[in-house]
C-alpha positions, 0 to 999 in steps of 0.5 A: 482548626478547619473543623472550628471554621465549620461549626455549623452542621457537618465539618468540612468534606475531605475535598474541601479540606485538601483544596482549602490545604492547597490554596494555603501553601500557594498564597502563602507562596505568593506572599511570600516572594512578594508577586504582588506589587505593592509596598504596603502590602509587601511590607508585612510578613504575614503568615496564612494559617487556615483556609476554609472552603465552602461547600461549592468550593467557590469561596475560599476564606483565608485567615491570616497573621501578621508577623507578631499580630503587628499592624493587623488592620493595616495588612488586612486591608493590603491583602483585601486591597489586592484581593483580585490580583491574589486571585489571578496569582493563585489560580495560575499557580495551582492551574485552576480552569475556576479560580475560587473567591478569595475572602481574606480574615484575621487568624483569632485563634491566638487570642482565643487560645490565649483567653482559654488559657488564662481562664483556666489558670484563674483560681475561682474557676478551678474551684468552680470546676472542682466543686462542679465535677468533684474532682480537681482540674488538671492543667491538661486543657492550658496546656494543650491551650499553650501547645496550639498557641505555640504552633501559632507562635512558630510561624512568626519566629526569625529564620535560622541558619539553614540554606531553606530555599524555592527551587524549581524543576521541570515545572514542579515547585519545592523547598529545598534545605541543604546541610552540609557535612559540617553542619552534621552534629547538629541534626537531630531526630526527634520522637519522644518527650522527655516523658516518653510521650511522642513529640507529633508536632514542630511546636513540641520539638521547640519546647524540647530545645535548650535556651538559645537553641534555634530549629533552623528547620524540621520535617518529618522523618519516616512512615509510622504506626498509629500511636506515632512510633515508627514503622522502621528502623530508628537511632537516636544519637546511636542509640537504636530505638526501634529494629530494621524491617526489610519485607515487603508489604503492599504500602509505600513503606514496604514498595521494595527496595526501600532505605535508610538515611544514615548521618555520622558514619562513615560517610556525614550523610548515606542514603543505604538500601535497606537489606544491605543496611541489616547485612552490612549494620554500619555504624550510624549517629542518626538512621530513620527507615522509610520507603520506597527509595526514590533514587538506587544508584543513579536510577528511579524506583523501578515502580515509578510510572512516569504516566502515573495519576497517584499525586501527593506533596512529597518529602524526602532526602537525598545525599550527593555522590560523596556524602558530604551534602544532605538535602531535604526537599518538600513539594509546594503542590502534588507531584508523582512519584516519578517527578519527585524522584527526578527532581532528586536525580535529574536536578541535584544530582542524587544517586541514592534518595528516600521517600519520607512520605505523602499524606502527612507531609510537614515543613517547619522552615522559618527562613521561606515562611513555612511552619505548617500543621496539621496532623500529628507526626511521627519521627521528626528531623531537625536542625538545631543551632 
């Protein structure tokens, strides 16, 4: 979507991509909790979709939805009423020495989508398109329509009944979503479609749902190769979809020791090193292979540098000291290694934690307003109730 706010000339600058990508999830943190005093304004639930820097990095335009497309006007105003106050709120957050102009837009993507896809499914254009190109159109295009619609669509749908919440520790923010060993039969993990096509995004793992299915919440789930499939181990509902690797290579997957998240054996949830998952093979429902662990028996990675200037938002699982809680946590803002390992450690009391990963870092969780997108991803995890 950035690339299309940008259209003329060059797209945006991997800079203006990252800061753009950064102020997003910080208002929509800031919305979110309602910091802004203003019942107007608080009365809406508003999602930020986009927000597209300038090439100075001084200007900062956010595009915006309300709940639905609901009173959009009326939000628009409130946000643009309440523009100097979101700027202060957003700079103190992220700790900007420069606090960029905030322009507030409505998302039209929606529309936009919406139109593409009804033009394509009227007849006389398929006709037209047909005696144009000699061939006869695909629904290739409505589809994908659809796909970027429903990724829209995700952002405004009523939370579910995963424990999805903002925490804080030592000065880092993350969302933090807690299952219980109950809860276990319902997580799921997701790769391909019923096609045997990579599912890449929240929206499709939706469309994969039976009706009356809820996603409570999804993230991804393990470091992967080009065309999607993943680098490590894999096993769906004991099924094993892809094999164990336990070398070393100069990635983070391969930052030994590295693991396995295990669900359904003998224990509801284990985080297990993954040499001693290929010699022991327990029996798992649910397993996904990343790395590096970020906790090993009460201990950070021996890697992590606490002085360390390597920052990325982070995701990742831990499980508690008797297997009967998982928790899935997400950084708000680019954290070290180092911090996310204590987080794990220091603030929920892990003994053994895996790194998901820091460059694709996903949350879909309705229940904080998040349902972000981006770039594809490989395996997802997700409840499903």
């Amino acid at each position: 979507m950035a690339q299309n706010r940008n259209s003329q000339g060059q797209g945006p600058k991997q800079r203006q991509l990252r800061v753009g990508e950064l102020i997003r999830r910080t208002l929509a943190d800031v919305l979110a909790r309602a910091d802004v005093h203003d019942p107007d304004l608080n009365r809406h639930s508003i999602t930020v979709a986009e927000v597209s820097m300038s090439t100075d990095l001084k200007v900062a335009t956010a595009y915006v939805l309300p709940l639905g497309g609901r009173d959009a006007p009326e939000a628009l105003a409130a946000l643009r009423r309440n523009t100097p106050e979101l700027r202060h709120l957003v700079a103190k957050a992220m700790t900007l020495k420069f606090a960029p102009e905030l322009r507030f837009q409505l998302d039209e993507t929606f529309d936009r989508m919406d139109d593409t896809r009804r033009l394509f499914e009227d007849e006389r254009v398929r006709r037209d398109v047909a005696a144009r190109t000699g061939t006869t159109m695909t629904p290739d295009l409505p589809r994908l329509a659809a796909v970027a619609v429903g990724m829209l669509v995700a952002m405004a749908l009523p939370s579910g009944a995963a424990q999805c919440e903002r925490v804080d520790h030592d000065g880092q923010g993350y969302v933090l979503c807690q299952v219980e060993a109950a809860q276990e039969p319902a997580l799921r993990l997701f790769q391909d479609g019923p096609d045997g096509a990579p599912l890449r995004n929240f929206a499709n793992v939706r469309r994969t749902l039976d009706a009356g299915q809820t996603l409570s919440f999804a993230m991804n789930a393990g470091m992967f190769h080009a065309d999607y499939r993943p680098v490590g181990l894999l096993v769906v509902d004991g099924v094993e979809l892809s094999p164990i690797v336990t070398g070393a290579s100069r990635d983070n997957f391969g930052m030994l020791p590295n693991g396995v998240f295990c669900t359904g054996g003998a224990q509801p949830f284990q985080v297990i090193e993954s040499v001693s998952f290929a010699e022991t093979r327990p029996d798992c429902r649910l397993a996904s292979q990343s790395g590096p662990m970020l906790v090993i028996d009460g201990d950070l990675h021996p890697r992590f540098l606490a002085d360390s200037d390597s920052r990325y938002i982070r995701n990742g699982v831990g499980v508690s000291p008797d297997g009967q809680t998982a928790w899935f946590a997400i950084s708000n803002r680019p954290v070290t290694f180092h911090e996310f390992g204590r987080f794990f450690r220091d603030g929920l009391g892990v003994r053994d934690a895996l790194y998901f990963d820091g460059s694709i870092s996903r949350l879909y969780a309705p229940s904080v307003n998040r349902a972000d997108f981006g770039r594809s991803m490989g395996p997802i995890i997700g409840l499903v109730e």
